[in-house]
N, C-alpha and C positions, 0 to 999 in steps of 0.2 A: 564480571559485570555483563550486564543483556541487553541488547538492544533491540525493542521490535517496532518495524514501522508499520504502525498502524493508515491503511489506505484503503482507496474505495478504487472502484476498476475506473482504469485512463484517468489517474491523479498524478501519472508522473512516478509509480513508485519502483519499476524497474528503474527507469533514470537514476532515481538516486542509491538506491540498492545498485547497480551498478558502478555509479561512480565512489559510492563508497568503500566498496567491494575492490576498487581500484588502487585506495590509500593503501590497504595490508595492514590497516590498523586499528579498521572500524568493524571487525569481523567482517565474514562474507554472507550477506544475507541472502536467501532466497525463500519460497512457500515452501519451505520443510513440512509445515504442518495444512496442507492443500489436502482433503481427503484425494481428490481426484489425480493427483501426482505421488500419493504412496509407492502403488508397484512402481514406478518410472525409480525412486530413490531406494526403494530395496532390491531393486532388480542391480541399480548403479552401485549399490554397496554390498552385493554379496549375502544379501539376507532374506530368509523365506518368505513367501508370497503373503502369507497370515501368521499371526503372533501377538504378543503380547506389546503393550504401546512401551512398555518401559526401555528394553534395549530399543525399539527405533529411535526412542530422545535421543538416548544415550549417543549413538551415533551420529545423530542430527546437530548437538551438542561441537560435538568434534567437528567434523566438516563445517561446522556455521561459525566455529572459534578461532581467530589470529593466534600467533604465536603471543603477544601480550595480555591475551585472557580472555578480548575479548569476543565474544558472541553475538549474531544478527542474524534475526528471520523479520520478513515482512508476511506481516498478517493484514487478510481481509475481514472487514465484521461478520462476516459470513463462517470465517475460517474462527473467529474466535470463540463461538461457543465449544464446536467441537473438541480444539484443544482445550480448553479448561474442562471438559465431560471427562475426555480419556487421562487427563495430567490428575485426575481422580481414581483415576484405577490403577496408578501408580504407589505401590509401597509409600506412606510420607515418612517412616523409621524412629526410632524412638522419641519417645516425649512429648510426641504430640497428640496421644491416647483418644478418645473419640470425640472429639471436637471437631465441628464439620468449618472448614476452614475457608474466610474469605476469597474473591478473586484474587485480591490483589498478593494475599497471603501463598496461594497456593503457585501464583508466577514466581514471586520471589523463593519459596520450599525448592523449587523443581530449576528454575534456570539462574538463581541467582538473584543480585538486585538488579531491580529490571530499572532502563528508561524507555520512556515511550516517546517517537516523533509520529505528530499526529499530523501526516501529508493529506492536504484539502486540493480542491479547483473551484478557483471564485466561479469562474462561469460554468454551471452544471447542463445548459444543453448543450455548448459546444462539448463538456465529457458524453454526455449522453448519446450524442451523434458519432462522436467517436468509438463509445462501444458498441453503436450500433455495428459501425462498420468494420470493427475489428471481429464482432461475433459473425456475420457474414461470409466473410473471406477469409477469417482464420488466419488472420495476420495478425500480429499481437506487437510485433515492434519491426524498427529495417535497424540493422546494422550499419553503421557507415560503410561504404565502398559497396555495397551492395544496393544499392538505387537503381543502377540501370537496370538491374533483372527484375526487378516488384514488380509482379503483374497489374494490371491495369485494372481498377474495379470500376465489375459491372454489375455493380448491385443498386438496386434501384431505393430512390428517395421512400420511406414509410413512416407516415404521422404517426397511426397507431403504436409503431412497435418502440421509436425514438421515445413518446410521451411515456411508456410504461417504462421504460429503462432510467427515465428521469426519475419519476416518484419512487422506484429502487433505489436511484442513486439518493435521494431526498430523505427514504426510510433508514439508510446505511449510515448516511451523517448525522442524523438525529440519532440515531443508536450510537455511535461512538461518542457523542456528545451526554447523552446519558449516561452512559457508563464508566465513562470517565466522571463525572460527579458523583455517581452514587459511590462509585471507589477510591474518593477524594485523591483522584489523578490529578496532576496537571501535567502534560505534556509538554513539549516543545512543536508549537503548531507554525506548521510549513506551508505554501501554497505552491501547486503546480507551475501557475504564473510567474512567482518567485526566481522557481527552480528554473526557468527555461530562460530567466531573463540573467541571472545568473547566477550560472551554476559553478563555477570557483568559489564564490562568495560563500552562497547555500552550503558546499561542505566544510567548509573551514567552521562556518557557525555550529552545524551539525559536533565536529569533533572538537569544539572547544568548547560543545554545552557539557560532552562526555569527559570532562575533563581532561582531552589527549592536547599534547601540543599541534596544533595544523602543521602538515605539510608545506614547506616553501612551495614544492610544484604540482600543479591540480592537472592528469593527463585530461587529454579531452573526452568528451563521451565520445561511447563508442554507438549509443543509439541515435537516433536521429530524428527529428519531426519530423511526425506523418500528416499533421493535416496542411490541405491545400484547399486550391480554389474549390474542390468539389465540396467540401466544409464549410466554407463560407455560404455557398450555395445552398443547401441545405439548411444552415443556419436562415436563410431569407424567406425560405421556402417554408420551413418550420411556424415562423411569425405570420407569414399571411395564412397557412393554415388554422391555426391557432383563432385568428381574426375571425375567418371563414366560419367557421365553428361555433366561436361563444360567444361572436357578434363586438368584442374590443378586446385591443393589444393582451397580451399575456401580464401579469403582474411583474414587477422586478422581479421577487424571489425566483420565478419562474424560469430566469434568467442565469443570475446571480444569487444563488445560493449564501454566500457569506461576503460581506461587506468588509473585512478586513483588509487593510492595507497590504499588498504582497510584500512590500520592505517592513514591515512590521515582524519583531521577534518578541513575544509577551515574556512574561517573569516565569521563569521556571522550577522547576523543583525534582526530586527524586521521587518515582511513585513510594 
């Protein structure tokens, strides 16, 4: 069995790829399939700089697999045309003669039966401000115990660059939201907010959607919240721009991308 968490940048999806990564029973997931992280994990596993995509699965396979079977990578919608391009230039072996094979078909041919958890964040400027600031500074997560050293940013508040990373974030959820119907998906759909409010809860749901029994004990995260007052600030700053701008408040959506209850777990199914 496969697990891929489907996420959009700052939804939270290290957090639970980490913490699930923690149980030893939900596979270990990481962007195996990031074009931009290839050499980092051929280089980390011993295999040539260029080649054929079949043996990197194959490898990616392994390292991403528990000892009970199972397997986890998180994907970005960014990240998922590519692998479904190249998981086509993969041998699919007998019987399945020229028939050009669905998505949903071709995950399931290559990684198995797949489930999909489809990680959201109700509030998309606060993600939005977030990636602003992590693409900035190049800071992507803190570690616990490593707080005192995070350098101090000094990157400066920008309307333009926060609003364009919004309507990405906006095109990314509407694409995983189509493609999950046109591939009569239905996920196990998560929120950031969820996750951070609690995250013991959020994985036990996680491994008893996967059929595993939960762990009696959930270690703690090892990552940490980054945003702070300069977040909030930004977020204030955001709104009266906005105002400034187009002359009235921003819309909800604008805001709040999905209206979903964070304790809300909908009815799920196997892709």
């Amino acid at each position: 069995m496969s697990l891929l968490i489907a996420a959009t940048p700052r939804s939270g999806g290290w957090l639970l790829a980490e913490g699930l990564r923690s149980l030893g029973i939900a596979g270990h997931p990481e962007e195996y399939f990031a074009p931009d992280a290839e050499q980092a994990y051929r280089a980390q596993w011993g295999m040539p700089t260029t080649g054929p995509f079949g043996p990197l699965l194959q490898r990616a396979l392994e390292r991403g697999r528990t000892p009970n079977g199972v397997f986890a990578a998180k994907v970005h919608w960014s990240q998922l045309g590519m692998l479904l391009e190249r998981l086509r230039t993969v041998p699919a072996g007998e019987g399945n003669g020229r028939r050009s094979m669905t998505d949903r078909e071709l995950l399931t041919r290559h990684l198995g039966p797949v489930r999909i958890v489809y990680l959201d964040r109700r509030n998309t400027l606060r993600q939005a401000i977030s990636w602003h600031r992590a693409i900035t500074t190049n800071r992507w997560w803190v570690v616990a115990g490593d707080e005192p050293r995070r350098p101090r940013d000094v990157t400066g508040y920008d309307f333009e660059a926060i609003k364009t990373l919004w309507w990405l974030l906006h095109d990314d959820k509407t694409s995983w939201r189509a493609w999950f119907q046109a591939n009569h998906v239905r996920p196990l759909s998560l929120c950031y907010e969820r996750l951070a409010a609690d995250y013991p809860g959020t994985l036990r749901a996680v491994v008893s959607w996967l059929g595993l029994d939960p762990p009696g004990h959930i270690p703690p995260p090892r990552l940490v919240r980054q945003a702070d007052q300069l977040s909030d600030q930004w977020m204030r700053q955001y709104l009266r721009s906005w105002r400034s701008v187009f002359g009235s408040p921003p819309p909800r959506l604008a805001i709040f991308q999905n209206e979903h209850s964070p304790g809300h777990l909908p009815a799920v199914q196997t892709p």
